[in-house]
C-alpha positions in Angstrom: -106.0 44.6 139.6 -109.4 43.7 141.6 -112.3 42.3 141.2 -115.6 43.4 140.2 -119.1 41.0 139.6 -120.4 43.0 136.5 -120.9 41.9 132.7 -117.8 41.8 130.1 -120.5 43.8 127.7 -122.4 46.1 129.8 -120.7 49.8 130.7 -118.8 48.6 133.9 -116.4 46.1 131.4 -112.9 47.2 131.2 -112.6 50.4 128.7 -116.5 50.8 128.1 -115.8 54.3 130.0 -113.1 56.3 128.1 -111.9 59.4 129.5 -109.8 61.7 127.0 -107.6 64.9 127.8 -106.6 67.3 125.4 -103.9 69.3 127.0 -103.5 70.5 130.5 -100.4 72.9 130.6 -98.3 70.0 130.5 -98.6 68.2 133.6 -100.6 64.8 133.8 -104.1 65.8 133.6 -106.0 66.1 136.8 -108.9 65.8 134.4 -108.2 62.2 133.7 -106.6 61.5 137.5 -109.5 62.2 139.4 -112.6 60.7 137.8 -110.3 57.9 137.1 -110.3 57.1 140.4 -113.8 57.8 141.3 -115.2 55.6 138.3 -112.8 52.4 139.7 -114.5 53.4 142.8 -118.1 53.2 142.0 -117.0 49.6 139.9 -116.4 50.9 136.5 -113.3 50.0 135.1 -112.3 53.0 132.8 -109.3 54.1 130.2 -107.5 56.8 129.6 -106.1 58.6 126.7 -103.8 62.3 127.2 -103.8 63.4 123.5 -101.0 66.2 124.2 -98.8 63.2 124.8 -100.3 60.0 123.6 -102.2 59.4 119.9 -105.3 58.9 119.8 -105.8 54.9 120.3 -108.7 54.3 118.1 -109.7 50.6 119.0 -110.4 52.3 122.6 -112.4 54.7 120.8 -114.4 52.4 118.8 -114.8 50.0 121.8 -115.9 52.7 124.4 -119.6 52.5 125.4 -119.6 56.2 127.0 -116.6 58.8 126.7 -116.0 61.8 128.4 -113.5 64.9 127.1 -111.7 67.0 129.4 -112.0 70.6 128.5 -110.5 72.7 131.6 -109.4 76.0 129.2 -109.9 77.5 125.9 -106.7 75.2 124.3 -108.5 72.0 125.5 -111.7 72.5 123.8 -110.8 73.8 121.0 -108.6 70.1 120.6 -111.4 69.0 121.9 -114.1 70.2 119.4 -112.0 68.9 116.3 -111.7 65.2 118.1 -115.3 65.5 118.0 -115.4 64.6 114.3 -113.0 61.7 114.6 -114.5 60.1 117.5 -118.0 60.3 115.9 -116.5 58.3 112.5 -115.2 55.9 114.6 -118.3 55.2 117.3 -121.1 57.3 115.9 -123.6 56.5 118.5 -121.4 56.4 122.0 -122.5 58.9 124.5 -119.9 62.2 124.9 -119.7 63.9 127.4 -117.2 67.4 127.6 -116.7 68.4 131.2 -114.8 71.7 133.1 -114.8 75.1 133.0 -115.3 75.4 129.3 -118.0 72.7 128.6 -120.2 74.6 130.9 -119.4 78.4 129.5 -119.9 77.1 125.9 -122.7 74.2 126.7 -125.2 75.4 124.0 -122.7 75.4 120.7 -121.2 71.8 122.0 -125.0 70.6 122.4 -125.6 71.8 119.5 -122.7 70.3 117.9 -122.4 66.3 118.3 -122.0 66.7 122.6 -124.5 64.5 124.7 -123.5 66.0 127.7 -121.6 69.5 129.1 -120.8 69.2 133.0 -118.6 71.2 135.5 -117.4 72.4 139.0 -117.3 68.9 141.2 -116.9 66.8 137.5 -116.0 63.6 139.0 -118.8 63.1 141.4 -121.0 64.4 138.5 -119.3 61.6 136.1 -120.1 58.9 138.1 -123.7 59.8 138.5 -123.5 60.2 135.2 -122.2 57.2 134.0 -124.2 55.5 136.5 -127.5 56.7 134.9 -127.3 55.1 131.6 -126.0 51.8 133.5 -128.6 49.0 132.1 -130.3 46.8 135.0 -129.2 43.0 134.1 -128.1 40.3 136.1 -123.9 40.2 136.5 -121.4 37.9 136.6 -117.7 38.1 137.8 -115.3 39.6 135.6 -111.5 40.8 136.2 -110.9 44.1 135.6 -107.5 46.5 135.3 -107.5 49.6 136.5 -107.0 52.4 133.8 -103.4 53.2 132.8 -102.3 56.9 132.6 -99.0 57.9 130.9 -96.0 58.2 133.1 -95.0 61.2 134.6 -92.1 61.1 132.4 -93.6 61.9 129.5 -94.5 65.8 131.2 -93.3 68.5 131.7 -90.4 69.0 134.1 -89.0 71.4 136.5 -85.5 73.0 135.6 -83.5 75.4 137.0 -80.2 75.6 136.0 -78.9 72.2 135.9 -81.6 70.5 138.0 -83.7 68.8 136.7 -86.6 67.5 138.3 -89.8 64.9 137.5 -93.0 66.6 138.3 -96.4 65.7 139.9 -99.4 67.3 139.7 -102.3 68.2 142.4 -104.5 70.4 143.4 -106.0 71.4 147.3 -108.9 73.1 146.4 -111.9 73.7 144.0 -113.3 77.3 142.9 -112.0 80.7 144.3 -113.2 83.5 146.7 -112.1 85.5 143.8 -114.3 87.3 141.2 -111.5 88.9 138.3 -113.7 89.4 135.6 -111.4 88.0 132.8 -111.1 84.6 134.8 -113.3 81.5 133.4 -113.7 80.5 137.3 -116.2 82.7 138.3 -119.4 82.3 136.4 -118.9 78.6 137.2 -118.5 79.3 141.2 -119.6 82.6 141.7 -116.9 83.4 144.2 -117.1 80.1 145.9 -113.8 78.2 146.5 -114.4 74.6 148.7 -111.2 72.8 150.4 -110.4 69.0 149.7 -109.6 66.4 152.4 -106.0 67.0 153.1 -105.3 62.8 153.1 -107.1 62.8 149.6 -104.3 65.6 148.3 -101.8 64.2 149.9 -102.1 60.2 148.6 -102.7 61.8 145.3 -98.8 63.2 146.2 -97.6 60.0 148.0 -98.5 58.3 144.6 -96.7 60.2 142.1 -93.9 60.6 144.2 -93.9 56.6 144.0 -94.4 57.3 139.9 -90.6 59.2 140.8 -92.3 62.7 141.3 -89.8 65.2 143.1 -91.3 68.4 142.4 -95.0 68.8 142.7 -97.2 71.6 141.2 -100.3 72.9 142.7 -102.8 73.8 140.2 -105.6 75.7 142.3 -106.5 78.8 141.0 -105.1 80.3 144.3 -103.5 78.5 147.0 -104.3 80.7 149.4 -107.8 81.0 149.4 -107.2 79.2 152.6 -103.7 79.7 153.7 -103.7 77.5 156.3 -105.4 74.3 154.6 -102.4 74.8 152.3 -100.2 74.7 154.9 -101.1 72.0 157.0 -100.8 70.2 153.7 -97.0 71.2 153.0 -96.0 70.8 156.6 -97.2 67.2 155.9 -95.8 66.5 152.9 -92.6 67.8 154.2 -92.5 65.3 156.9 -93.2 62.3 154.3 -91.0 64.0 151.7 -88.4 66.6 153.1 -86.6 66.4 149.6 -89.4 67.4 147.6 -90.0 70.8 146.0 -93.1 72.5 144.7 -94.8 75.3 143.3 -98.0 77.3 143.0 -100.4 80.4 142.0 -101.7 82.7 144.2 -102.8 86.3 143.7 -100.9 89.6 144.2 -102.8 90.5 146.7 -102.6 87.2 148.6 -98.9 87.8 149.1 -99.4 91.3 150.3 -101.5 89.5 152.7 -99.9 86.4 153.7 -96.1 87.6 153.6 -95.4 86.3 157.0 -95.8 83.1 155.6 -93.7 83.1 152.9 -90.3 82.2 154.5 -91.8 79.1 156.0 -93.3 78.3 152.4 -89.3 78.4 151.3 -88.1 76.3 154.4 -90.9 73.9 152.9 -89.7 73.2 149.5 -91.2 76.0 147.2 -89.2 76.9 144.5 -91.7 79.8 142.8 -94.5 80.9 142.7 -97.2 82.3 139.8 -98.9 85.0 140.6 -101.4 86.9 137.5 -100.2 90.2 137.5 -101.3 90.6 134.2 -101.1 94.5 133.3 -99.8 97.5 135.3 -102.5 99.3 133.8 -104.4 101.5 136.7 -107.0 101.7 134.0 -107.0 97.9 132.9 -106.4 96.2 136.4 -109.8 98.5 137.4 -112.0 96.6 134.4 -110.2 93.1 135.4 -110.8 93.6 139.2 -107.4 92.4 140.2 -107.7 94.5 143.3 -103.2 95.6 143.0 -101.6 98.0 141.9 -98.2 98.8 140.3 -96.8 99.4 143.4 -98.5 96.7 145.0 -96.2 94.1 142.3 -93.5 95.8 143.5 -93.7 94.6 146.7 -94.7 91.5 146.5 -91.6 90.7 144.5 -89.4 91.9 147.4 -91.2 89.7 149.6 -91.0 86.9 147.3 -87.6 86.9 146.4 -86.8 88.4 149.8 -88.0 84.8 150.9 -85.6 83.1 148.3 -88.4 82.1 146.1 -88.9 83.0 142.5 -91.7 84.8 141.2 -93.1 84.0 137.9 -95.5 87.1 136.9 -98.3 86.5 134.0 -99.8 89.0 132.1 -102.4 89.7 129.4 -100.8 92.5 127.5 -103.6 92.6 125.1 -106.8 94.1 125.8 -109.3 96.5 124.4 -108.0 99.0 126.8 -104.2 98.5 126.8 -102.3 101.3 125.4 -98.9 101.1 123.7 -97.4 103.2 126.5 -98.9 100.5 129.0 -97.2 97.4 126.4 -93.9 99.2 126.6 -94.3 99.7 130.3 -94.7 96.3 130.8 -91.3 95.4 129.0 -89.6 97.7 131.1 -90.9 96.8 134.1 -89.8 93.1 133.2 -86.3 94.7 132.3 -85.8 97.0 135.3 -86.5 94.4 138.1 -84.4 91.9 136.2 -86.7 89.5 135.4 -86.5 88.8 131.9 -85.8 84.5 132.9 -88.8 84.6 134.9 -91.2 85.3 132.0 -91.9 83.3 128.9 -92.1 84.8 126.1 -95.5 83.8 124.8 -96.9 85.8 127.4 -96.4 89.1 126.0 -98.5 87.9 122.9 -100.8 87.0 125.1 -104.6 88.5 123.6 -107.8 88.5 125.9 -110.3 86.3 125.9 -113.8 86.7 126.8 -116.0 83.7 126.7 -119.5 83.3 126.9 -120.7 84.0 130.2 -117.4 85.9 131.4 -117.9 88.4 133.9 -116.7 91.1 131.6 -119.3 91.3 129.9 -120.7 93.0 132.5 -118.9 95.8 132.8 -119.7 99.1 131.1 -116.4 99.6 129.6 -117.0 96.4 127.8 -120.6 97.2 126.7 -119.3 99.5 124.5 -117.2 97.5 122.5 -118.4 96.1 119.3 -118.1 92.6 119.9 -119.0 90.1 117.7 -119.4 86.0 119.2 -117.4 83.6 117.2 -119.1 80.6 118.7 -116.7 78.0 116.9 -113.5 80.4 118.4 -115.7 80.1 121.9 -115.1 84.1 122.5 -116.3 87.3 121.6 -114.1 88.9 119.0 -113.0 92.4 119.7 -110.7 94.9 117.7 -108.3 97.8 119.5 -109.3 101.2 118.8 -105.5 101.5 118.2 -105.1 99.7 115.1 -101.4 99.4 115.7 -102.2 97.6 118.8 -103.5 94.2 116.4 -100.6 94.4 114.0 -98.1 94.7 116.8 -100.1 91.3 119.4 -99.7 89.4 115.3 -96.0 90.3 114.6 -95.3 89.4 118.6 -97.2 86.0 118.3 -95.5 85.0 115.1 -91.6 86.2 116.4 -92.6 84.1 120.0 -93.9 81.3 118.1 -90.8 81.3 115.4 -88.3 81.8 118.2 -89.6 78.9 120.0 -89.1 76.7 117.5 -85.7 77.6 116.8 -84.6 77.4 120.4 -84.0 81.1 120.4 -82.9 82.6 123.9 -85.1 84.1 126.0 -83.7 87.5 126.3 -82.7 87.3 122.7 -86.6 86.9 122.2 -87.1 89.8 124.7 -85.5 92.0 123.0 -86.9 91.2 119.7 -89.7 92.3 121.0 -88.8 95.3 123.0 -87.5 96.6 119.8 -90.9 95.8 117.5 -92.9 97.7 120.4 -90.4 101.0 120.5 -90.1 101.5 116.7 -93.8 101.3 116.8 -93.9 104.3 119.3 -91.2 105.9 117.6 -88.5 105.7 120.6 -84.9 104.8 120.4 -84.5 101.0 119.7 -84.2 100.0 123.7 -80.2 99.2 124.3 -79.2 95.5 125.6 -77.8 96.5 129.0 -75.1 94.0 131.0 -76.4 92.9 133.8 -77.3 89.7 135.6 -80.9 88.5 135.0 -82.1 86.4 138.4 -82.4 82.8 138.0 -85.7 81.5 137.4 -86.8 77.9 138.0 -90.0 76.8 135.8 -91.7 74.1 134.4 -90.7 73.3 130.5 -94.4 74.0 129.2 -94.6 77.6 128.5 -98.2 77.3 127.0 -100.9 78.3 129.4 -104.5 79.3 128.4 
């Protein structure tokens, strides 16, 4: 609780600035976090709402004089587009604002649409300045004000492996990335520019969750090693405040290739795996994606991974325009042969790509001649395979994934499942359950990604 000298009625009053998250992954929303705590520190006194855990509070919404919507991936705006409705029943005339990656990429249909205002890269700085435009000039008074309240970390996801369970925080060290895959929202928004936080603003943002109870923290950047050593200096610190605390993060393939000499240090640090978008083993499809790895490449970096006695969660997008049902299968087995069936969930071999407005693929020629079609309330260009068996198998594989999750079906039991839909399809031998030990595979409990 502080003090601030500003008018119960005006926009700096307790709740007149409402920020509301749709979902992020699961973890407590850096889009709420950080502009929280840049609006407090200009003198606004704003709330919070996370919808993926929280209902929607409608006295806030009625109340609020300016509300902004997270929208950081396809998932969130999608929520975030049908809470447009709602919130305009309740407050018809408050100023919205959507901000991240996808308010930007799909600015013109959410203009269009009942949106004010579509931000993104550095959103809080551009919140407050924001916010701090439509501030009325009037004489103030003193007021108290409480800070905003943001659900506790309990109500997240978790880390598990095995037995251990383990509350987890949520940061990130840097904005952008160097990198330019052309399937990846990131890059029309920062054209291959990644920039580095202060390594005391990342770290309080740590030393205050792990006061929450954190003891595992996630690092969200698109890659953590965009600058290697930034993220190090920050984990060598954290270790000294926290030598109990684990963590995880995302880098690329070829970041580990790279940077292997750093990877048994990462361990000695705390990390317990790391994400790394592998997403096809496809010579043909990693060329149109720009991942810059190969098959071979994966390989490697999974003996230098787990060589360094950390885990290596692989994504994929098995989906694509160009994907053949030789290079589906070939993922399957890949996942089988190097035992990592654990380390995969199993929504991502449904996964289906996306290509939003403004997406670098659209730039390439194998995706000029597609027949695409924008579906501007899906926020992508529709596509269909040449190989029609290609659709009917990604909708048979999303339903079985999304069925098996809600039954709590096993992993491998899933795996399988699916192993077999893809094989009959091709015609092979239905693939046989061998007996061997899959590697464990620590993970956070949200599965859901994109």
């Amino acid at each position: 609780m502080h003090k601030e000298t500003r008018t119960p009625s005006s926009i700096y009053a307790p709740g007149a600035v409402l920020l509301i998250s749709c979902y992020e992954l699961g973890h407590r929303p850096i889009g709420l976090t950080r502009p929280l705590r840049a609006l407090e520190s200009a003198g606004f006194s704003p709330d919070t709402i996370d919808i993926a855990v929280e209902t929607l509070d409608t006295e806030k919404v009625s109340c609020a004089e300016f509300i902004g919507i997270s929208v950081p991936m396809h998932t969130a705006l999608r929520l975030g587009v049908h809470l447009l409705q709602r919130i305009r029943e309740l407050n018809p005339d408050v100023p919205i604002c959507m901000y991240g990656l996808y308010a930007e990429l799909n600015a013109d249909y959410l203009l269009s649409h009942g949106v004010d205002y579509c931000i993104s890269g550095e959103t809080s700085t551009q919140l407050v300045a924001l916010v701090q435009s439509l501030v009325e000039k009037q004489q103030t008074s003193q007021v108290t004000i409480n800070s905003g309240k943001l659900p506790t970390l309990e109500k997240y996801a978790q880390f598990e492996d095995n037995d251990e369970v383990r509350t987890v925080g949520y940061t990130e060290t840097t904005h952008g990335c160097k990198h330019l895959c052309t399937h990846c929202p990131i890059p029309p928004i920062y054209n291959g520019r990644f920039f580095p936080l202060q390594r005391d603003t990342v770290l309080d943002e740590i030393q205050k969750q792990v006061a929450e109870g954190a003891t595992h923290i996630t690092f969200g950047d698109p890659d953590f090693l965009n600058g290697p050593m930034h993220g190090l200096r920050i984990l060598r610190a954290m270790y000294d405040f926290y030598p109990d605390l684990t963590y995880d993060f995302t880098t690329k393939i070829e970041h580990i290739l790279k940077h292997k000499k750093h990877f048994p240090e990462f361990a000695q640090l705390g990390c317990r795996f790391i994400i790394s978008a592998v997403e096809s083993l496809s010579e043909t499809v990693l060329t149109i994606l720009e991942k810059h790895h190969t098959r071979a490449d994966v390989e490697t970096a999974l003996e230098i991974v787990h060589g360094a006695g950390i885990a290596l969660r692989p994504t994929w997008v098995p989906f694509t325009p160009w994907t053949t049902l030789d290079d589906y299968l070939e993922i399957l087995e890949f996942v089988n042969t190097h035992r990592l069936v654990y380390h995969v969930d199993p929504i991502q071999y449904a996964v289906r790509l996306l290509i939003p407005p403004g997406s670098y693929l659209l730039n390439r020629p194998e995706t000029k001649v597609l027949d695409l079609t924008l579906d501007q309330t899906a926020f992508s260009y529709m596509w269909t395979h040449p190989d029609a068996r290609l659709d009917e198998l990604h909708k048979t594989v999303n339903t079985l994934v999304e069925k098996d999750a809600r039954n709590g079906v096993d992993t491998k039991d899933t795996f399988y499942r699916i192993w077999e839909l893809a094989a009959d399809m091709k015609g092979q031998p239905i693939p046989k359950r061998r007996n061997v030990s899959y590697l464990p595979a620590p993970r956070i409990t949200e599965a859901w990604f994109c």
